[in-house]
Structures are given as structure tokens and as C-alpha cells.
C-alpha positions in Angstrom: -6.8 6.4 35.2 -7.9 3.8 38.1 -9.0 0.5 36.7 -11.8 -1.4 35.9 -14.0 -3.3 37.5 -17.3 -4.7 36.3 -17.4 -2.0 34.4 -17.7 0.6 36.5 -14.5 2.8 37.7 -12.7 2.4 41.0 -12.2 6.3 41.2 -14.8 8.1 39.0 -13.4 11.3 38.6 -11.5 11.1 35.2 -8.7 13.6 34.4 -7.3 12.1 31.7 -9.3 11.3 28.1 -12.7 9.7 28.1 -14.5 7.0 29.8 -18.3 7.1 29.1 -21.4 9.7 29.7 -21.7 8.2 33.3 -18.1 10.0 34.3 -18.9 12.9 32.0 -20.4 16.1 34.1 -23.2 18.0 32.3 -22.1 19.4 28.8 -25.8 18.3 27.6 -26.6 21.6 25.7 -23.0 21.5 24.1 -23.4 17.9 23.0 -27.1 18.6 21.9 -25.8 21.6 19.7 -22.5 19.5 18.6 -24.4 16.8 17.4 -27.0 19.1 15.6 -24.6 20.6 14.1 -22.3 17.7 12.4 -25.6 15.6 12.0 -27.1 18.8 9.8 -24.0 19.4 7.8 -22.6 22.2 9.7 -19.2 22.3 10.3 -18.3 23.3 13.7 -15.6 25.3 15.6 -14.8 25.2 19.0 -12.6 27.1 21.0 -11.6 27.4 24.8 -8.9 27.9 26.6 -7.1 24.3 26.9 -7.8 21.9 30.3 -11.7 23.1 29.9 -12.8 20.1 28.3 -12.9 20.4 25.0 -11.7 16.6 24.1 -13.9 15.2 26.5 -16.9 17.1 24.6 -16.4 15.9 21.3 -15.9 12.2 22.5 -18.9 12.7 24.5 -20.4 14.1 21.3 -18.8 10.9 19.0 -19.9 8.4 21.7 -23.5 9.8 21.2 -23.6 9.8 17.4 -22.2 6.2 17.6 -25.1 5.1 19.3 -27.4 6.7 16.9 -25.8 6.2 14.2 -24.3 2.2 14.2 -22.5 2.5 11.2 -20.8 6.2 11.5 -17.1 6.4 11.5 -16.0 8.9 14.1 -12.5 9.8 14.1 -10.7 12.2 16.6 -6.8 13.5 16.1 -4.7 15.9 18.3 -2.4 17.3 16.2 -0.4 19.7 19.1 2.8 17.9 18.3 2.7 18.1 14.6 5.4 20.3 12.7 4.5 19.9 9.0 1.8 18.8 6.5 3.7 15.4 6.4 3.1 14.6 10.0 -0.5 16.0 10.1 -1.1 13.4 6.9 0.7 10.7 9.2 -1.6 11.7 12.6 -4.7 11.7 10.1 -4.3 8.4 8.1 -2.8 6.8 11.4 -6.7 7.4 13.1 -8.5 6.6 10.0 -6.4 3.1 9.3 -6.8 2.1 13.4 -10.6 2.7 12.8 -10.5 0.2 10.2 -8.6 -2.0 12.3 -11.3 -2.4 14.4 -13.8 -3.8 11.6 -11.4 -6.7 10.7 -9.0 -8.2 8.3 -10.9 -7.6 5.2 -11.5 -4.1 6.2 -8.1 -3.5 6.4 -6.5 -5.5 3.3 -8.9 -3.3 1.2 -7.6 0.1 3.1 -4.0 -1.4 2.8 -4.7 -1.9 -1.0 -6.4 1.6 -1.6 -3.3 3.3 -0.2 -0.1 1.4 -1.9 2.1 3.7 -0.6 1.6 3.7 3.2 4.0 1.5 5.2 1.8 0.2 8.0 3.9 -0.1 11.5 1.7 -2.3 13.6 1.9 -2.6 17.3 -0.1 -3.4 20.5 -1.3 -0.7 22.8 1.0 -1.3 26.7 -2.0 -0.1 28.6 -4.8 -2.1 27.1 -2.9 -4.3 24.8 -5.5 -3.7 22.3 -3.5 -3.9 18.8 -2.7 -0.5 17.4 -1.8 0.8 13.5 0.3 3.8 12.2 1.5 4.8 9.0 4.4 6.2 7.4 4.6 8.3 4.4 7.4 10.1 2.4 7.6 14.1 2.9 7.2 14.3 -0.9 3.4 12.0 -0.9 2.0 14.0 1.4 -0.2 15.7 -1.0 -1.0 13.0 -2.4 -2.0 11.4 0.2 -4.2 13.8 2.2 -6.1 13.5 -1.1 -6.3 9.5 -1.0 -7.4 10.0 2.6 -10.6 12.1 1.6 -11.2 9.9 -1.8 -11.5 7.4 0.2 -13.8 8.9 3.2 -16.0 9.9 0.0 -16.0 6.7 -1.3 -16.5 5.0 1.8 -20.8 5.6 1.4 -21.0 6.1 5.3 -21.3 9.1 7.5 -17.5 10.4 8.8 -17.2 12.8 11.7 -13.5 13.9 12.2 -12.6 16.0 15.0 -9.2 18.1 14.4 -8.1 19.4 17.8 -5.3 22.4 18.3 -5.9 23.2 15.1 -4.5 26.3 15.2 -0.8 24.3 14.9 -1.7 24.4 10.9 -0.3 27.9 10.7 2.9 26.9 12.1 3.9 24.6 9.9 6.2 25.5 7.0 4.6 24.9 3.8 2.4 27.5 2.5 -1.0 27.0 1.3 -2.6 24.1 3.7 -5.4 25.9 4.9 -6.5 26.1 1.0 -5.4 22.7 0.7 -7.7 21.0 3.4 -10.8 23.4 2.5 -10.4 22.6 -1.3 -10.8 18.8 -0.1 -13.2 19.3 2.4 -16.0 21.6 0.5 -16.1 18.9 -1.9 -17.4 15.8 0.9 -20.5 16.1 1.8 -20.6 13.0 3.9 -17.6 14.0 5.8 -18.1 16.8 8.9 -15.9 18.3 10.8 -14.8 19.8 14.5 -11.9 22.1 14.4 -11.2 22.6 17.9 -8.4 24.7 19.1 -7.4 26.9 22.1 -5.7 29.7 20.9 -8.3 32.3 20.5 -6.2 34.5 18.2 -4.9 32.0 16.2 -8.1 30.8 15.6 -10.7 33.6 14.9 -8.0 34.7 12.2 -7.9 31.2 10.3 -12.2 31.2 10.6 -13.2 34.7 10.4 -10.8 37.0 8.4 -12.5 37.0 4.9 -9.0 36.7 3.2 -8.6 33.5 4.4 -9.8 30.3 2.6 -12.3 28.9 5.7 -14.0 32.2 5.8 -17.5 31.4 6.5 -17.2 27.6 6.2 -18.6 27.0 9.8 -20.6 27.7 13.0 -19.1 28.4 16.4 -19.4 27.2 20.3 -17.4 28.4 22.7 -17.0 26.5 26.0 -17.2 28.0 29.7 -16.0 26.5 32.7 -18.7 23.8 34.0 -21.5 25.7 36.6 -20.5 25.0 40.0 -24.0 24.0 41.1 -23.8 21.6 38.7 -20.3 20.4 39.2 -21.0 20.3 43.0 -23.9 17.7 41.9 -22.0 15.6 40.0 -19.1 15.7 43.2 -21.6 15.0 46.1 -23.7 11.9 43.9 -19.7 9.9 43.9 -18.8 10.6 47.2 -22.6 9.5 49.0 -21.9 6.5 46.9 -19.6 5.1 49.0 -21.5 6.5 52.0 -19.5 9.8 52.4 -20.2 13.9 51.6 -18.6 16.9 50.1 -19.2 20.0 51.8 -20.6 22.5 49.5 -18.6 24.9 51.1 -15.0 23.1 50.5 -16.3 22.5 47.0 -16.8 26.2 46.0 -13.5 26.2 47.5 -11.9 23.7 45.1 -14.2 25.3 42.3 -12.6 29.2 43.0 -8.7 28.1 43.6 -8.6 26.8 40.4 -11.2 29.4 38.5 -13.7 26.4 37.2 -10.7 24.6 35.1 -11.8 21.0 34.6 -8.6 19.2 34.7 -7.4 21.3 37.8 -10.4 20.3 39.3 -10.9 16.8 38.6 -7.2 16.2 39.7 -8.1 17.4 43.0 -11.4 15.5 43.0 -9.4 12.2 42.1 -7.2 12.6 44.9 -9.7 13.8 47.7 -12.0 10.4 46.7 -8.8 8.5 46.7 -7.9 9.5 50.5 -10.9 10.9 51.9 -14.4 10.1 53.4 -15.9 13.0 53.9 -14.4 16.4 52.7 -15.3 19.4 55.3 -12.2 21.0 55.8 -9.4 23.4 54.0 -6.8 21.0 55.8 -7.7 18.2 53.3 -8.0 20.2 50.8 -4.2 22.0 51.4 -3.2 18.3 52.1 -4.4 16.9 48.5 -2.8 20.1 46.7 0.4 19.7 48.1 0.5 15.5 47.3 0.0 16.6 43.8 2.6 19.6 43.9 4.9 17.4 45.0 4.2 14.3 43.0 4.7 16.9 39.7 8.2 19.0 41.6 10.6 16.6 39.0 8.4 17.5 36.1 8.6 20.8 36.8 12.1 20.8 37.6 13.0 19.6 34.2 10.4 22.4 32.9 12.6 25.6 34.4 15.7 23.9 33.3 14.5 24.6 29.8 13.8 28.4 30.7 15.9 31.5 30.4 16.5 33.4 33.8 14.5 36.0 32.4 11.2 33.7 31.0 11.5 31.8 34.7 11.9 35.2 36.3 9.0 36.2 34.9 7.0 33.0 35.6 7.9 33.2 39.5 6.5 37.2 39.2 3.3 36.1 38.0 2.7 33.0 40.2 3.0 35.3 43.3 0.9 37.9 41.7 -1.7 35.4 40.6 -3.2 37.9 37.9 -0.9 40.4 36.3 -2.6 42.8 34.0 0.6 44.5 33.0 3.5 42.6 32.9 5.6 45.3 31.1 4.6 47.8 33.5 7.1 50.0 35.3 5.4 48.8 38.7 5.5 45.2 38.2 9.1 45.3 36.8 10.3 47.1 39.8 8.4 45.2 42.2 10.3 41.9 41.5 13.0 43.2 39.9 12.7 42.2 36.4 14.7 43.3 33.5 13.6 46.0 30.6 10.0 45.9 29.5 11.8 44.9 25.7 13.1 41.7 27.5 9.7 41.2 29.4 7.8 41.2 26.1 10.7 39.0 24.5 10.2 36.3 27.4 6.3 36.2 27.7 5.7 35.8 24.2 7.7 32.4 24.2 6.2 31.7 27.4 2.5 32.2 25.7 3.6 30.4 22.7 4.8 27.4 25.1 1.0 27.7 26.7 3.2 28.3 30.2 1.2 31.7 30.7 -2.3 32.2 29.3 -4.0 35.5 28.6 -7.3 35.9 29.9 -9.6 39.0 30.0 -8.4 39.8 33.4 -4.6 39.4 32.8 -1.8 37.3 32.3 -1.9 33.5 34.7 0.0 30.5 34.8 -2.2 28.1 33.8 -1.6 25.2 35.3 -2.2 25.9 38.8 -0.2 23.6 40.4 2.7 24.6 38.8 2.2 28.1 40.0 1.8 27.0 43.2 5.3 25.4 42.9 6.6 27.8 41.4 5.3 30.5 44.7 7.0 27.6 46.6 10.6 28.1 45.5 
């Protein structure tokens, strides 16, 4: 992210976490109907497809609520690289405990003293060398603790928001019973509220809306869409006549199609284009900005194949050049880039799904990063 400088960024287009509603595009009606909803009691979920924007709504959303609400704790966990119910409890108590830490000593003896069993690690963050707080537990406290955690959010007398994102991960992990376990706990707060935000669609609809399960019922959806171009071309065009320069439109609907409205894509390019460029009003600078970035990502990638079977990268090159495949088991598709059986097809794009290397959509199968399918047509 570029630095700092009075306050304001050197390079406004973010791509990474969240800055503050002035480099946040649009998302008003989603934040309106995010904050209604926790505000009213409504527990919310809140799925897309990942690089959309979902993080940067509910920070928008918790940056809001702050404002209206001085004294709200608002906590926000990713827990995409959690295994088991012991890490979640670490990922969860680790956010709550470095909230604390930001309302002072006392705050913290008293949290420290509430849970006698957590072994603080303290540390200091290398970007902003803000200090920073985690917490270890035993695999066999877990259960325990997950309770302490919302004793204490009940006890706390204040208004708690927690935001749960890649949710979904929950029904990977290896003990049985957690989703009953967290809605037991939950139900039972009714100054805590929620945002379980995921983007596996499947994954997610079935812990939410099959009626055997125990959150059945428990919540309201939102889905999130790509950003509106007009509105994202807005946004573009206010930064760059800023510093005196122009987007064309036309280069922007460019951008806006190549990468089919995904934020991250998009701001990535946007971040690169204000970084070199004046005025954008050609494809050349746009081809130009795609391939610094390809590029800059090739050892990354690199290391990403290297971890592939012949037949998932096989199938990874296939769709890249095809851009959309609607059938990847087909007899056509399999002959036309001579791929192995459909049986090993199926075998290699369900790890390849399950690794979020290929996405589903309603048209067909993509790579979704797009920059690594553009390497990957490169090879």
C-alpha cells in the first residue's frame, strides 16, 4: 500500500485491506443495509465470489458503526487458514484481546485475568510498529474457551459486531459438531451480531439454508455484485483529474471487461496506471501495466505450478486459453488440448476448485485470478 502523507494516500487506489470511506468506491446501499441489519439485531450473511470486495464492505460497514456508535467493539477475523476449532478459538480470542489492547493497560490486565488460561505472545506490528497481541491455547481448552470468549462479550455491557469471513472453512475442520457449538453460544447474546461472510456459494447456502442444519433460519442475506462501471469509472476519473490528468472512458470499460468487474483485478491495474501514467487513452498502456504486473507475480506463480500435478496444470493452461469452459469433461475440450480421461479431468478440477485456482461461475469454469491466466496463456 503506498504511504502516508498528511493523511491522505500517495496512490489512492487500494488493493489491499482498508483505508477509509474516501478510497472506498460506492457500496452505500450495501453498507446502509449492513448496518441496518447488525444495528437491528439481524444477523447477516454475505456471500460473493472472493476479490469482490467483501472485506472492504464490512470494514467500511465497522468504520461507519464506529462513528455512530463511540463505544462499539467491532471485531473482524479471516479464518481461511484455520484447520480446527483450536485455531479458530486462537484467530477469535487473538482479535478480541488486540481490541482490548487498544483501550489500555487496565483494559487488558482485567481481559488477561478473565482468561487464566491464555498465554499472551505479544509483539509489535513490522509495517506500522503499532504493538500487536495473540494468544495461545491448548487443543483440549478450546471449548472452553470459545465459551469464556462469548461470557465475556455478554458481560462486556457494550454493543459487539464480529465479522467471520470464509466461513465456510468451519466445515472442514475435523471435530464434529461446531456449527451447533457456535449457534448454541451465539442465540444466547443479544448484544453480540454477526457477519458470516464466505465465498463458497455451495458451501455456504448448505451451512444457512438446509433446515437440518443448526443456523437454519438464524439470518438475512446480501449478496455482492461487481461495482457498476459508471460508477467505478467516476470514482477512476475524480483521482486521476486530481493530479491534472484523465481516464478515457473508453480504456476504462476496457479495464472494467478484461477482468469482468473483479475489484482487486481492477484496482491492481488502477494502482499501477496512476503510478506510471498521466493520462490513460490507449490499449498500449494498458497491455504495458498488465504485463509489469504478470511479470512482477511470474516467481509466485512459478512456485504455484510446482505444486500441481501435470494433469491439474494441464488443465489450468486449457482453461486460460479458452477463457470460459462450460465443459471441462467434455469429449471436445479433452481432445482439443489433449487432456487425459474425463475421470482424471474431474479428479484434477475438484482440487483445483477446492484450492480457489478455478472458480465456477454461471457461464463456466475461469481462472480467477486473471493475471495468472494470463501467464499461464504465456507459457
Amino acid at each position: 500500500m503506498a504511504k502516508k502523507t498528511n493523511n491522505q494516500l500517495r496512490n489512492p487506489f487500494v488493493y489491499q485491506g482498508y483505508v477509509s470511506p474516501d478510497y472506498f468506491c460506492d457500496r452505500i446501499v450495501e453498507t446502509e443495509e449492513l448496518i441496518g441489519n447488525l444495528q437491528n439485531g439481524r444477523n447477516t450473511v454475505l456471500i460473493s465470489p472472493r476479490r469482490i470486495g467483501k472485506t472492504g464492505l464490512i470494514k467500511n460497514a465497522f468504520h461507519k458503526l464506529k462513528e455512530i456508535e463511540k463505544d462499539a467493539i467491532c471485531i473482524y477475523v479471516d479464518i481461511f487458514s484455520t484447520k480446527n476449532q483450536q485455531e479458530f478459538v486462537q484467530v477469535l480470542g487473538s482479535a478480541i484481546t488486540q481490541d482490548v489492547l487498544s483501550r489500555g493497560q487496565r483494559a487488558m490486565k482485567n481481559l488477561l485475568e478473565f482468561f487464566g488460561s491464555w498465554r499472551p505472545v505479544f509483539g509489535q506490528d513490522p509495517y506500522t510498529g503499532t504493538p500487536t497481541i495473540s494468544i495461545s491455547i491448548e487443543p483440549s481448552q478450546s471449548t472452553v474457551s470459545l465459551k469464556s470468549i462469548f461470557d465475556y462479550l455478554s458481560l462486556s455491557k457494550r454493543e459487539v459486531y464480529i465479522a467471520i469471513d470464509e466461513f465456510q472453512q468451519i466445515t472442514k475442520y475435523p471435530e464434529t459438531g461446531i456449527e451447533a457449538l457456535l449457534r448454541s453460544h451465539i442465540q444466547f447474546i443479544p448484544n453480540a451480531h454477526f457477519v458470516f461472510s464466505g465465498s463458497k456459494r455451495r458451501l455456504m447456502t448448505q451451512i444457512f439454508n438446509s433446515p437440518e442444519r443448526p443456523f437454519y433460519q438464524s439470518t438475512v442475506s446480501i449478496g455482492l455484485e461487481p461495482l457498476h462501471e459508471e460508477i467505478y469509472y467516476d470514482f477512476t476519473r475524480r483521482f486521476f483529474e486530481a493530479k491534472t490528468g484523465s481516464f478515457s472512458q473508453e480504456m476504462f470499460h476496457h479495464v472494467y471487461h478484461r477482468f469482468d468487474g473483479v475489484t482487486r483485478s481492477i484496482q491492481l491495474m488502477l494502482n499501477r496506471l496512476y503510478e506510471t501514467e498521466k493520462n490513460v487513452c490507449s490499449e498500449a498502456q494498458i497491455n504495458e501495466a498488465i504485463l509489469h504486473i504478470v511479470n512482477q507475480s511470474s516467481m509466485q506463480y512459478e512456485e504455484l505450478i510446482n505444486l500441481l500435478t501435470a494433469n491439474q496444470l494441464s488443465l489450468m493452461k486449457a482453461i486460460a486459453q479458452e477463457g470460459c469452459v462450460v465443459s471441462p469433461q467434455g469429449d471436445e475440450f479433452i481432445k482439443r488440448y489433449n487432456l487425459p480421461s474425463a475421470s482424471s479431468i474431474k479428479t484434477a478440477l475438484d482440487v483445483l476448485l477446492d484450492k480457489d485456482l478455478v472458480y465456477r461461475t454461471q457461464t463456466g469454469y475461469i481462472i480467477y485470478d486473471h493475471f495468472l491466466a494470463i501467464w499461464l496463456r504465456r507459457l
